[in-house]
N, C-alpha and C positions, 0 to 999 in steps of 0.2 A: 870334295873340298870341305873342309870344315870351317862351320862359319865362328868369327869371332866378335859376331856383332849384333844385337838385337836392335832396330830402330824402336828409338821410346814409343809408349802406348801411352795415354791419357785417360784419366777417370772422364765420362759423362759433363764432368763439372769443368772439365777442363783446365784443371788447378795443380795439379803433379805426378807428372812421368810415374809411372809402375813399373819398376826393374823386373826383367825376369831373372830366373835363375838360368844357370851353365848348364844344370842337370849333367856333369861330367863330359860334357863336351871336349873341354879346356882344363889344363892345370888354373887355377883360381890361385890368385895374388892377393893379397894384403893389399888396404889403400897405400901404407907404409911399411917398407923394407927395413930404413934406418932411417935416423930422426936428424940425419945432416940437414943442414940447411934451413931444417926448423925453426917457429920464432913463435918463443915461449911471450906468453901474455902481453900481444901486442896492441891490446887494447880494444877498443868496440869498432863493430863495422856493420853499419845496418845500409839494408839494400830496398829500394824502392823499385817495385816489381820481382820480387824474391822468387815467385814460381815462373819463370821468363825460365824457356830452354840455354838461354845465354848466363843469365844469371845465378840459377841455381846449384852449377858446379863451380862457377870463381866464390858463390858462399859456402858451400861444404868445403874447397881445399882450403879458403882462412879460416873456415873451423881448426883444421887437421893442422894450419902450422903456426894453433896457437892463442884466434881470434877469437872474440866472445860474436857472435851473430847474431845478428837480426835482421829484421825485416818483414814488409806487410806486400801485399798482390790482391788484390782487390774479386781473383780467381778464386781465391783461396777459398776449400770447405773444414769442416770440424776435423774431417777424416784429415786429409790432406797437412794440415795445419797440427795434430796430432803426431803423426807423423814426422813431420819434419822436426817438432821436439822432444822425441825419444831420438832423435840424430843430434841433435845437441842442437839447434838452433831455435832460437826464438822469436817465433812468425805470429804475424796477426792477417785478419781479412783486408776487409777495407783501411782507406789510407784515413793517417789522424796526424795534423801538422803537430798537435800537443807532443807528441812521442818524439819528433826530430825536438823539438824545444825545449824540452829535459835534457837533452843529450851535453853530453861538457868533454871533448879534446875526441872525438869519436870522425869519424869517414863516412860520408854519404856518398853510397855509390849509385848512381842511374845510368839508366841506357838511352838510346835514343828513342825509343819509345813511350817514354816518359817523355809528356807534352811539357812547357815552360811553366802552364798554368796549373800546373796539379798540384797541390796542396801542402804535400811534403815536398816537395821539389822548392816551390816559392820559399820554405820555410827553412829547410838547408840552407839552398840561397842568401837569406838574410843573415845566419849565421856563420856562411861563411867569409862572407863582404868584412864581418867585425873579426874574422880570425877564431873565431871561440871550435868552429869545426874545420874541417875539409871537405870539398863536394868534387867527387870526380866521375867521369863518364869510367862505364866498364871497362873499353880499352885499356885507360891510362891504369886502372885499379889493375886488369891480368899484368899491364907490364910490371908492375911491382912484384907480383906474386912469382913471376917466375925471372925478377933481377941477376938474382943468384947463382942462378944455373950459367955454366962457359957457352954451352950451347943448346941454342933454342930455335926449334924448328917449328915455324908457323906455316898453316896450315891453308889456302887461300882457294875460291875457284864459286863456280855457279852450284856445281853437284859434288857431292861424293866426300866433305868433308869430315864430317863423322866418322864416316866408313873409313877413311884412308889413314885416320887421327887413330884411330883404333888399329890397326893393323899396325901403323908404325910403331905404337907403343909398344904392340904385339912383339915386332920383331927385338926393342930393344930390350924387353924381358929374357927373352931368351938368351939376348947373348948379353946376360946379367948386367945391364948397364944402370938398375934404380934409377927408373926416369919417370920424371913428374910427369902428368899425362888429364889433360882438360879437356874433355869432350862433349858434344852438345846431346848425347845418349851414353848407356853404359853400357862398354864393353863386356862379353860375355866372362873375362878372365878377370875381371873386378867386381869387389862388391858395390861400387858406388860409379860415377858417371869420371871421377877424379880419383889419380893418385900422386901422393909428396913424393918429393923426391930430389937427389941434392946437386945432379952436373948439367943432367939434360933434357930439357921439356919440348912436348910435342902438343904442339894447341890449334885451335881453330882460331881462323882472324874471320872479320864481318868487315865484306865490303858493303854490303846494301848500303849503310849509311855515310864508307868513304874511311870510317875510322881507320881501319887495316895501314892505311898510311903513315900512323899512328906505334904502329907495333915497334918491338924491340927486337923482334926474331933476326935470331944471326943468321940462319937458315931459311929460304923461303920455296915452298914448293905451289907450284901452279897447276889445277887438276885442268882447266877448262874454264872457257870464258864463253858465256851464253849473254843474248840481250837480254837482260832482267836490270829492275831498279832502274829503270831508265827516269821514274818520276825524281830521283834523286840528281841522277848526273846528266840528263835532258838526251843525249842520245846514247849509242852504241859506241859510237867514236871517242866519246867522253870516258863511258868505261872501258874502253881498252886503254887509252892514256891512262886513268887508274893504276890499271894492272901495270902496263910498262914500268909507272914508277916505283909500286911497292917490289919488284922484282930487282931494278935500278938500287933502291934501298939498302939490303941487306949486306 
């Protein structure tokens, strides 16, 4: 069986995934086939915790359809940080509320792992209360990202999402469908963890935090439901009603 999926590796520093190569595994795809759905200079989108396995592919695909990026992780090393801006983004180490407070008609995005009290976070915050920015949790930012697509298939379950995100994108390569494709590692048949794309997206949803709820997917597939994050939803029973509902959803 041929695999079509390296799970990411991390530097020591534990600051950003190390893609490997296909080594001719796989036919290798383009992050972009055609530039439908694209969206040219949509303006700045800085990311508070940019080297996050969640956030680092919804900031390369708003590079690819068109964003200027940014963002800081507190992970982040020279290498790492180097890195990421020969890819076109522009990343810093640690967090600096100054950097959101220049910012003028721009999108802060965080995840939940970003506490209420951290630094750029509070300082979005105040700017967004006056309108001057936008602050959204990851969730709502990927539903933007793949609005456009007719059909969007999210991705949901305890194990195997990566894996299963990568396969399906797999399959709809083949049978030529240019599908945008968000995965929390990179598929062996891509150069990057994401690819654009203009009918149909294939992504991971994140229950840990209940967001999944949240998604847009017109499609939803369920790998498996394990007891985990129970400190989120207090028992088992809690996240199975989760899942019922995100399933309910679509």
């Amino acid at each position: 069986m041929r695999r079509i999926f390296q799970p990411s590796l991390w530097e020591s520093s534990n600051s950003l995934e190390k893609e490997w190569s296909a080594k001719g595994e796989l036919k290798s795809y383009p992050v972009t086939m055609s530039e439908s759905g694209s969206n040219a200079a949509n303006g700045v989108v800085y990311f508070i915790g940019l080297g996050g396995s969640g956030m680092l592919p919804l900031a390369r695909l708003a590079h690819a359809r068109g964003y200027r990026v940014m963002g800081s992780d507190a992970k982040l090393g020279p290498v790492s940080i180097q890195k990421m801006k020969e890819e076109g983004l522009e990343a810093f180490g640690p967090p600096d509320a100054r950097r959101i407070l220049q910012l003028k008609s721009a999108t802060v995005v965080y995840s939940t792992a970003i506490s209420e009290d951290h630094p750029e976070r509070q300082a979005a915050q105040q700017l967004a209360s006056g309108g001057t920015i936008r602050l959204l949790h990851r969730m709502d930012f990927l539903n933007e990202l793949v609005q456009h697509c007719s059909i969007r298939l999210g991705m949901a379950g305890t194990h195997g999402k990566t894996s299963s995100t990568a396969l399906a994108g797999w399959m709809l390569m083949e049978l030529q469908k240019d599908p945008l494709i968000i995965a929390g590692g990179r598929p062996l048949y891509l150069e990057r963890s994401i690819r654009n794309g203009p009918d149909v997206a294939v992504f991971e949803t994140d229950e840990s935090d209940g967001s999944f709820l949240r998604s847009n997917a017109t499609h939803r597939l369920i790998l498996n439901v394990d007891e985990d994050h129970l400190n989120h939803y207090g028992s088992f029973e809690e996240l199975k009603k989760a899942f019922r509902r995100f399933a309910g959803e679509g």
